[in-house]
C-alpha positions as CSV (number, residue, x, y, z in Angstrom):
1,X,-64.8,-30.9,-4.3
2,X,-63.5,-33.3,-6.9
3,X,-60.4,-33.0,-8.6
4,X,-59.7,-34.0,-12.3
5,X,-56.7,-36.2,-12.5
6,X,-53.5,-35.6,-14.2
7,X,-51.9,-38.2,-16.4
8,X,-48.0,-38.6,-15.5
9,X,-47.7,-41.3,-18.1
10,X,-49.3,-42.9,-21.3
11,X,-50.2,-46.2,-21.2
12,X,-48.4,-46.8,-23.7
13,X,-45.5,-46.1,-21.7
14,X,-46.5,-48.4,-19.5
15,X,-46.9,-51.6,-21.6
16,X,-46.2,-50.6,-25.3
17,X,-48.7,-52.3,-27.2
18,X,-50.5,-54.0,-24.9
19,X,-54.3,-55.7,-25.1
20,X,-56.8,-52.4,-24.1
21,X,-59.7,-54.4,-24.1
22,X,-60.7,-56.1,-20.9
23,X,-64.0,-58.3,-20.7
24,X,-65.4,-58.5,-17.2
25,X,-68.5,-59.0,-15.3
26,X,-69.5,-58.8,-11.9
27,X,-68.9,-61.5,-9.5
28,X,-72.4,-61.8,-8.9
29,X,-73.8,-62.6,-12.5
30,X,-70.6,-64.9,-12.8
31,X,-71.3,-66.6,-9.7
32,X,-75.4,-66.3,-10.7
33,X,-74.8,-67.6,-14.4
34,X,-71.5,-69.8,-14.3
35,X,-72.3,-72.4,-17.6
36,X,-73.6,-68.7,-19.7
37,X,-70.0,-67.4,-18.1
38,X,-68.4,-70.3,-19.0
39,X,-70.0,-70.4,-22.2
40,X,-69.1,-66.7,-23.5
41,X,-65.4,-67.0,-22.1
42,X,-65.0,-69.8,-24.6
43,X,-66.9,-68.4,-27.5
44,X,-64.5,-64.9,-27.1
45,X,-61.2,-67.3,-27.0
46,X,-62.5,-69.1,-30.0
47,X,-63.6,-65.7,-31.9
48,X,-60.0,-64.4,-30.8
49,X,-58.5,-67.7,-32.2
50,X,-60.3,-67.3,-35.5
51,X,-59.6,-63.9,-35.8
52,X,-55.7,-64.6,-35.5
53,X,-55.7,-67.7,-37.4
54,X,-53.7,-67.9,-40.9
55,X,-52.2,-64.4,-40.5
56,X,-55.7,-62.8,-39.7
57,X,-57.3,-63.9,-42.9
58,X,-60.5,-63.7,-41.0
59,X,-60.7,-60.1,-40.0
60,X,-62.2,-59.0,-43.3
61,X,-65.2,-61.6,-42.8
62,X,-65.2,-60.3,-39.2
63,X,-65.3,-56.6,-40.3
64,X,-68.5,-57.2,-42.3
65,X,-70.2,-59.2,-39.7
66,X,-69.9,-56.7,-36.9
67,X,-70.7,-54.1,-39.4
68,X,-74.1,-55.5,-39.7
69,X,-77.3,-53.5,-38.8
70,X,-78.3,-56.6,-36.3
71,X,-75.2,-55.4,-34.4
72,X,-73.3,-52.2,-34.8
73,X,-74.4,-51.0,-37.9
74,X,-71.3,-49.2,-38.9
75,X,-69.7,-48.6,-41.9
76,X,-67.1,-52.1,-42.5
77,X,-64.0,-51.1,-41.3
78,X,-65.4,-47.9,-40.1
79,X,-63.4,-46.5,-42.5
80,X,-65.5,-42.7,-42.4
81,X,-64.3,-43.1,-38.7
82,X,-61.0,-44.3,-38.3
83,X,-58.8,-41.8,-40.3
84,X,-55.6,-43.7,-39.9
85,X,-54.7,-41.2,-43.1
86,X,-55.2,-38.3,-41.2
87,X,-53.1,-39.6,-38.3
88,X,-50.4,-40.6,-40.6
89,X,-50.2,-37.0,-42.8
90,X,-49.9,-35.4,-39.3
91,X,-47.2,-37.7,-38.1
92,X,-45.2,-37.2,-41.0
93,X,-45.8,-33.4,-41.2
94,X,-44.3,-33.7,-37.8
95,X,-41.5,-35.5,-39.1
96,X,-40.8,-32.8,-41.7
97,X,-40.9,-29.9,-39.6
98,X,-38.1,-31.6,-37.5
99,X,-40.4,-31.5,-34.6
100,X,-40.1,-35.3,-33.8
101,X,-38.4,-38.4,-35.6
102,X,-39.4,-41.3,-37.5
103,X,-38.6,-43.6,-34.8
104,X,-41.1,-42.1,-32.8
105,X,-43.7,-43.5,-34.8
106,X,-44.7,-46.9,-35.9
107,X,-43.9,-47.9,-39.6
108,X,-46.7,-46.3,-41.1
109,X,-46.9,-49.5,-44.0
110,X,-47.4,-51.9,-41.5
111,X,-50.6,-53.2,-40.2
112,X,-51.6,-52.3,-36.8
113,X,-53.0,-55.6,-35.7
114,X,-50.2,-57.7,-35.7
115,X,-49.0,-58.2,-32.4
116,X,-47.0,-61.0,-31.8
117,X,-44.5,-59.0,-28.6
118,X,-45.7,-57.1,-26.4
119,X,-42.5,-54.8,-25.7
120,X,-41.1,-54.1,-22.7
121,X,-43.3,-53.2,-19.5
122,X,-42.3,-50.3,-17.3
123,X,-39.5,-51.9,-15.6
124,X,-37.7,-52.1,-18.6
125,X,-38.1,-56.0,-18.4
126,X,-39.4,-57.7,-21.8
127,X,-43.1,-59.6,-22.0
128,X,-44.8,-61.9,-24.6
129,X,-48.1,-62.9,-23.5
130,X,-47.4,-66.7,-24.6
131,X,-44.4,-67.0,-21.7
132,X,-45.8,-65.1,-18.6
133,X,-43.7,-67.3,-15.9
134,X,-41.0,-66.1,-18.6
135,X,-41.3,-62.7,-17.6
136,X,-41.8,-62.8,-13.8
137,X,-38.5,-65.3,-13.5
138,X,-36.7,-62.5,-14.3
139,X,-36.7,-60.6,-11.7
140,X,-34.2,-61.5,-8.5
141,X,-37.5,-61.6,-5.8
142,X,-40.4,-63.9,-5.7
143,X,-40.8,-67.4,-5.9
144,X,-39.8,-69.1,-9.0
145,X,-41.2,-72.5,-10.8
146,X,-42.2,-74.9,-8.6
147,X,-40.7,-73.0,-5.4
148,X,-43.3,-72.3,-2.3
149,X,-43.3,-70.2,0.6
């Protein structure tokens, strides 16, 4: 008989603030479509670069594209949806009651898609996305730089 899993840890406690979206697709429709594959791996860098560019003054345009009956059809900002208020007055209720502290929260002001350091991973060890190598060459095993087995 199956058994429901446990989780031991949050993932943010694993990587605090890390990317949750993952785009895949099998290796068989990459390896059966490679210039389509190609093709939509460039249009999602270039969508992610827009989106980012001039401190995301393009995510408003983007909200009321995707909010479009031709694709999601949701309400922009899917504001009747995410209730960032609601999540807020309960943090802060927690706050009051002494039950946790405000550190334990993000600044409530700020807004949630800026990004620009990851934190620290698990091991304690610190990681920005722009400086991978940056991250592995600290640790004291593996091969660093231009080192090879």
């Amino acid at each position: 008989m199956p058994r429901n899993g446990v989780p031991v840890i949050t993932d943010y406690e694993t990587w605090p603030n890390n990317p949750e979206k993952v785009f895949g697709v099998s290796a068989a429709w990459a390896e059966a479509n490679p210039n389509t594959h190609l093709r939509l791996l460039r249009a999602l860098i270039r969508a992610a670069y827009w989106l980012d560019e001039n401190n995301n003054a393009n995510r408003d345009e983007a909200v009321e594209i995707l909010a479009r009956s031709s694709y999601v059809g949701a309400d922009p900002t899917a504001a009747r949806v995410y209730r960032g208020d609601l999540y807020t007055q309960a943090a802060r209720s927690l706050i009051e009651d002494g039950l946790m502290a405000t550190s334990d929260f993000p600044d409530f002001t700020e807004d949630n898609f800026q990004r620009p350091h990851q934190g620290e991973l698990i091991d304690g060890v610190a990681f920005t996305p722009r400086e991978p190598n940056a991250y592995i060459d600290r640790f004291d095993i593996g091969l660093k730089g231009s080192e090879t087995p």
